[in-house]
N, C-alpha and C positions, 0 to 999 in steps of 0.2 A: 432484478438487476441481471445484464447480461454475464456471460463465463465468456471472458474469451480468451483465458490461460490456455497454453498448452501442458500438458502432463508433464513435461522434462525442463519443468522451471518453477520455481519458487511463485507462490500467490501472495499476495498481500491484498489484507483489507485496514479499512480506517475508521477508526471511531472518533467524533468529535461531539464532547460537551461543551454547552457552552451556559455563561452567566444569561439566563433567558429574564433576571428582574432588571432594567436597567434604569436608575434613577433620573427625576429628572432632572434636565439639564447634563447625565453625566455620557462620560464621552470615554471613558474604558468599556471596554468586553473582554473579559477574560474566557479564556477556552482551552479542555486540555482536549490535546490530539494525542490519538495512541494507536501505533502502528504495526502490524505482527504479521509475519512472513510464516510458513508456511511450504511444506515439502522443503525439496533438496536443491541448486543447481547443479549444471555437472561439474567437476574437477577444472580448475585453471588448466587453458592449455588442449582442452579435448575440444573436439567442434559440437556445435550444436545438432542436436538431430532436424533432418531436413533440409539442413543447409550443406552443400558440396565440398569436400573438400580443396583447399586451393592450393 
């Protein structure tokens, strides 16, 4: 998988499980998704690095 984070931002990656038996005729899937961030972002309010101030 590619990185194309920048260092001075939070990552996030995703897991998904899912019900892989599905009866037949049935028409649910269930799936849990589970989502986790990762590093810091900066402070409300600070500019982002790279970008100019305006």
């Amino acid at each position: 998988m590619a990185n194309f984070s920048k260092p001075t931002v939070p990552q996030f990656s995703v897991d998904v499980y899912q019900n892989e038996f599905l009866p037949e005729g049935g028409r649910d899937v269930s799936a849990i998704v589970t989502v986790t961030s990762t590093g810091a972002a900066p402070p409300a309010g600070s500019r982002a690095a790279g970008r100019p101030a305006s």
